[in-house]
N, C-alpha and C positions, 0 to 999 in steps of 0.2 A: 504494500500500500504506500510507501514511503515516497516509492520511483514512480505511483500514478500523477495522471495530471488531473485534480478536480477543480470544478466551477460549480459554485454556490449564487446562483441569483433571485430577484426578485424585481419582478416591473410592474410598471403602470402605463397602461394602453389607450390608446383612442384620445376624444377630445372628452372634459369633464363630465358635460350632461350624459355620457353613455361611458365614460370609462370600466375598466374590467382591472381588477392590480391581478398580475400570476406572483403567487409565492412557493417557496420551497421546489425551484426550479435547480436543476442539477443537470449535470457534463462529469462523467469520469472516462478516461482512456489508459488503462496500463497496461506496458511496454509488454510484445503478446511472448518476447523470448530473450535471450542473450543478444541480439542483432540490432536491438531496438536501444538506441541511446538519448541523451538528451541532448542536445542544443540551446545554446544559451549567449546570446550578444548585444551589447548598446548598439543599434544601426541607424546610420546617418540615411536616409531615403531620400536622393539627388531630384534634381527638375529633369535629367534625363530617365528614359527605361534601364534596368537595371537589371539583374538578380536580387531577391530580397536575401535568400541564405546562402552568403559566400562558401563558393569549394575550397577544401583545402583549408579550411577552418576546423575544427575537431569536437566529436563529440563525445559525451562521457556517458561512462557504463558504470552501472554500480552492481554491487553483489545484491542479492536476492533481499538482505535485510535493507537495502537502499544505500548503506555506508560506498563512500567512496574507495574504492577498489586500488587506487593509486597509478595503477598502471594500462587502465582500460582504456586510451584513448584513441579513437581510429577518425584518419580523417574526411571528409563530409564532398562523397563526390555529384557530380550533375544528376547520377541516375539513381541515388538512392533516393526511396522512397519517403514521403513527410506523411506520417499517420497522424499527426495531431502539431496544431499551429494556433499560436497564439500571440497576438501583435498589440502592443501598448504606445498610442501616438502620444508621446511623454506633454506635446505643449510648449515645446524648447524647441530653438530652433539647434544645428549640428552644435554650437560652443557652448547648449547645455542651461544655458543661464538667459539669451536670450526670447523670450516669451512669443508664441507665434501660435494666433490664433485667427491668422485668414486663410493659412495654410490647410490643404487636408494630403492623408495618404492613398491610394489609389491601388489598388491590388490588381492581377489579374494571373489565374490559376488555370489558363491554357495552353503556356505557350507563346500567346500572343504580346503583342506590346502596348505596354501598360501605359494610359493616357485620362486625363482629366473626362475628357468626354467618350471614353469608352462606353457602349452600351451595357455590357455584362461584370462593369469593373465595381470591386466593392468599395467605399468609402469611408476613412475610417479618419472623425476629423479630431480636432485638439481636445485632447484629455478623453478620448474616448477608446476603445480596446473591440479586439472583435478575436474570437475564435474559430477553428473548426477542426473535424477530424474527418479522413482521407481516404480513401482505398486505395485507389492507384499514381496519384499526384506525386511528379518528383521532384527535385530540388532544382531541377533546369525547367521546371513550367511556371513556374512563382516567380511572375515578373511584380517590381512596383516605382510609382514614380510621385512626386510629390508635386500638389495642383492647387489653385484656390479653391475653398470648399463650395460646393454647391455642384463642383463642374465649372465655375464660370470664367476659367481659364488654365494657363498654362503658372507652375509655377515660376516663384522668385527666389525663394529657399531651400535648402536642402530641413529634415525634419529628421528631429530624434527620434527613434521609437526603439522600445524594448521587444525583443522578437524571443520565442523561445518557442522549440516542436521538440517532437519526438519523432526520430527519425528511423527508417530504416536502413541500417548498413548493408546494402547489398554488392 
């Protein structure tokens, strides 16, 4: 349970006269064998298309009780697989301290290239976080680029975001 990844939420929907709150809303994914590690990086998210999970970056493996193994690190290529991604748009632009909230992040998990006005592109803007988990999605289809929010242009900053999956080594 230690090396799962869980999400605990609770929302509130709609506009007030008909809203609906869901609570005790839940996300768990854990790692389904030894092959599956974690990922974990502060990521700068450029005004170009990108890669969101650098190869060649390393992931970590822990022993079964979740302790850190010491020496499990393998590195993180184009064709392993992302079974679980979770992305935090910190609100800071890449130097951390400055504040940036016109800005959004722009995801796109086809392959394709990731743009503010993508039609299928997820948005994920300041101070806000988004998850998912995977089946066949690899680390060379997770493109992302950073836009004004709404769509309503291209960006001017690069953007912090906290990125962390679970990945598989293959």
């Amino acid at each position: 349970m230690a090396d799962d990844a869980t999400m605990s939420l609770s929302a509130t929907i709609l506009p007030d006269e008909i809203s609906k709150t869901l609570t005790s809303l839940s996300m768990a994914y854990a790692p389904a064998d030894a092959t599956e590690g974690w990922y974990y990086k502060l990521t700068d998210v450029t005004t170009s298309n990108a890669d969101l999970i650098a190869a060649n970056t390393y992931l970590q493996f822990g022993s079964s009780t979740g302790e850190d193994t010491g020496s499990a690190m393998h590195a993180v290529a184009t064709a392993d697989k992302v079974k679980f991604l979770f992305i935090k748009h910190t609100g800071f632009r890449d130097d951390g301290t400055t504040g940036n909230t016109a800005d959004s992040v722009y995801l796109c998990l086809d392959a394709g290239t990731a743009a503010h006005n993508l039609a299928d592109a997820i948005e994920i803007g300041p101070n806000e976080s988004w998850y998912g988990k995977f089946n066949g999605v690899t680390v060379a289809d997770i493109h992302c680029i950073s836009g004004q929010a709404l769509g309503a242009g291209t960006g001017g900053n690069k953007i912090q975001c906290i990125v962390a999956a679970i990945i598989d080594n293959v």
